[in-house]
C-alpha positions in Angstrom: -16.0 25.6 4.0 -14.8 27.5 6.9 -12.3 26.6 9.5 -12.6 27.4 13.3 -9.8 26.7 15.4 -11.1 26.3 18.9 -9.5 26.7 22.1 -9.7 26.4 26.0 -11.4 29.2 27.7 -9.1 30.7 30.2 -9.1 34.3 32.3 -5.5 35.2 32.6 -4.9 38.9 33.5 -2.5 39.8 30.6 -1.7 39.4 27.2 1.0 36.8 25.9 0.3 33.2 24.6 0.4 31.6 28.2 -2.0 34.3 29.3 -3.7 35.4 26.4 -6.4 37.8 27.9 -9.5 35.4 27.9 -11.9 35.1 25.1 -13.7 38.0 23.6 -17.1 36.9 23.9 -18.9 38.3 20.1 -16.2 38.9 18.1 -14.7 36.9 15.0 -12.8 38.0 12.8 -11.8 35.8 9.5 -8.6 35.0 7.4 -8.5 33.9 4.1 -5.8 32.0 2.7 -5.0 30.1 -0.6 -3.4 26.8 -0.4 -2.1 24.5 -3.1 0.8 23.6 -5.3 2.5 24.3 -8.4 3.9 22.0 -10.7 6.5 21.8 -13.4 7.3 18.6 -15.9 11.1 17.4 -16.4 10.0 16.4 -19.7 11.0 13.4 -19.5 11.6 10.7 -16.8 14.6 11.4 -14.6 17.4 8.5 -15.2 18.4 8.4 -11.3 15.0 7.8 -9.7 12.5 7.7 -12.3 11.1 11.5 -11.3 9.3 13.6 -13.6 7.8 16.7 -12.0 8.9 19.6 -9.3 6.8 20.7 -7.6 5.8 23.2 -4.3 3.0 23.2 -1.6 2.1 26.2 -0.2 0.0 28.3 2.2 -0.5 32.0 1.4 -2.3 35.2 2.3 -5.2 35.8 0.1 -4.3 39.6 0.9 -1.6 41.1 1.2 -0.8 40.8 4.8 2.3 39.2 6.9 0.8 36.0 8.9 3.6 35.7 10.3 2.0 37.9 13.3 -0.6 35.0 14.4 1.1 31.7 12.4 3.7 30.1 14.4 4.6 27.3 12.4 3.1 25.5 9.1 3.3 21.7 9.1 3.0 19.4 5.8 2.7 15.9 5.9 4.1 14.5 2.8 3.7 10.8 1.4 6.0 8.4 3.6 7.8 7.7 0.5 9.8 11.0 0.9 12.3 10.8 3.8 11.8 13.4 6.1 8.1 12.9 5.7 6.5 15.4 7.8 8.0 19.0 7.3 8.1 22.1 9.5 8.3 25.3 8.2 8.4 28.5 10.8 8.5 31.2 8.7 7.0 32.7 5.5 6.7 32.0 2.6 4.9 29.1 4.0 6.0 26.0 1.4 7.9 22.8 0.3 9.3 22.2 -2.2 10.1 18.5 -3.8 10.6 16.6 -7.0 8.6 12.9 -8.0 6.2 11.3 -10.0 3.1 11.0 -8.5 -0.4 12.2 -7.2 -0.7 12.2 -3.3 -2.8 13.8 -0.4 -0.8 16.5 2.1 -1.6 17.4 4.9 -1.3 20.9 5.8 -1.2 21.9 9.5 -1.5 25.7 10.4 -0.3 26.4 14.3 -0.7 30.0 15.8 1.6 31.9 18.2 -1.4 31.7 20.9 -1.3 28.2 21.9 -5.1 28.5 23.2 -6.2 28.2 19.5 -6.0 24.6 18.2 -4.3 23.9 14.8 -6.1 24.0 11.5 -5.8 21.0 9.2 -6.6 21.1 5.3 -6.0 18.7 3.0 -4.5 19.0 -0.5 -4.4 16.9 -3.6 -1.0 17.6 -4.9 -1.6 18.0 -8.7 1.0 16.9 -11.4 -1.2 16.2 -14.2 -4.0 18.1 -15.4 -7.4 16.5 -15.1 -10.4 18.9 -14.5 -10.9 22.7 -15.5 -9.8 23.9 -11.7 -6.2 22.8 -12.8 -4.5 25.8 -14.4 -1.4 25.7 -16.6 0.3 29.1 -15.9 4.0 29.7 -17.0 4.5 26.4 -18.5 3.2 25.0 -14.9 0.1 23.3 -13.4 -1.2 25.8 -10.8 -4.1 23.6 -8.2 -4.8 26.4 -5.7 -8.3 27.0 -3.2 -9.3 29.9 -1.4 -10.1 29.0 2.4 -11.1 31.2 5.0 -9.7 30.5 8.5 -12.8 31.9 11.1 -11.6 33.1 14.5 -15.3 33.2 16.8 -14.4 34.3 20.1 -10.6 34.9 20.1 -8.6 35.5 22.9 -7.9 38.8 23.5 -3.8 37.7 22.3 -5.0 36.5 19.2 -7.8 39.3 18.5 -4.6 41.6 19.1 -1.9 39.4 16.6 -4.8 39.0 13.8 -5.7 42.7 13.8 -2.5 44.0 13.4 -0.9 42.6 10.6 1.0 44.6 7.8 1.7 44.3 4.4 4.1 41.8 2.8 5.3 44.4 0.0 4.1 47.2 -1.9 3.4 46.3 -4.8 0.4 44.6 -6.0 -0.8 41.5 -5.0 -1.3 38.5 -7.0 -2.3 34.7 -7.1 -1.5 32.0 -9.8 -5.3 31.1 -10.5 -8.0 33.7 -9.9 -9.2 32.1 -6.4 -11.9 34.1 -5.4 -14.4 33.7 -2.5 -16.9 31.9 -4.0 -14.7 29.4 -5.3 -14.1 28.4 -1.7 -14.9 24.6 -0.7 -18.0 24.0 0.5 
């Protein structure tokens, strides 16, 4: 599956997110990311609220690029048993982190610095236990992680300009948990 964010059309005469250049009519250019969660047991049932797993949620780069440039802010609705249900985060890396016992949907919501795009939503399973062969243990953890590619048809000329250029997180090379390739993407 591929996400679009879509916006307003609008013909401001320079670049910035409240004038953001109009839309480039024929261009798209396209973002993957991975998303999921990691997981790690207790081993054994925590005394002082019955927890037995940490675990983190997470958006990342499928390259090795900074999205900082074109994210503003990541959102991730957690069950409304946590307090503090719906976190913000504003900066990389892009993740919460939290302890409990059970299997719930989050959603994750991606905002960009060009306001003329509309937020993307996914939605994740988090994953304590392992029950199918696209949970991976790695490092004494459950790894639950999809490749997703975030399409932007028609950009403003803003956000053409903050998804083009991007630079490198670090040197070094680049890895994932799992081995999320492109044609493991949802469909």
């Amino acid at each position: 599956m591929k996400l679009y964010p879509q916006g307003t059309n609008s013909n401001p005469t320079e670049l910035g997110p409240e004038s953001s250049g109009g839309r480039m009519k024929g261009v798209c250019v396209v973002k993957p990311v991975v998303f999921g969660n990691v997981a790690r047991y207790f081993g054994k049932k925590r005394e002082e609220d019955g927890h037995t797993h940490q675990w983190t949620v997470y958006v990342k780069p499928y390259n090795n690029e900074d999205m900082s440039v074109y994210i503003k802010k990541v959102t991730f609705k957690l069950h409304e048993s946590y307090a503090n249900q719906n976190r913000v985060v504003l900066k990389p890396p892009y993740e919460v982190t939290e302890t409990g016992w059970g299997e719930f949907e989050i959603v994750i919501k991606i905002y960009f610095h060009d306001s003329n795009e509309r937020p993307v939503t996914l939605y994740h399973i988090l994953k304590l236990f392992q029950s199918g062969p696209e949970d991976v243990l790695s490092k004494n953890a459950l790894v639950s992680e999809f490749y997703e590619e975030i399409v932007f048809q028609d950009p403003t000329a803003f956000m053409h300009h903050l998804l083009t250029t991007t630079h490198p997180i670090t040197s070094g090379v680049w890895k994932h948990e799992t081995d999320c390739a492109p044609n493991s993407s949802l469909s």
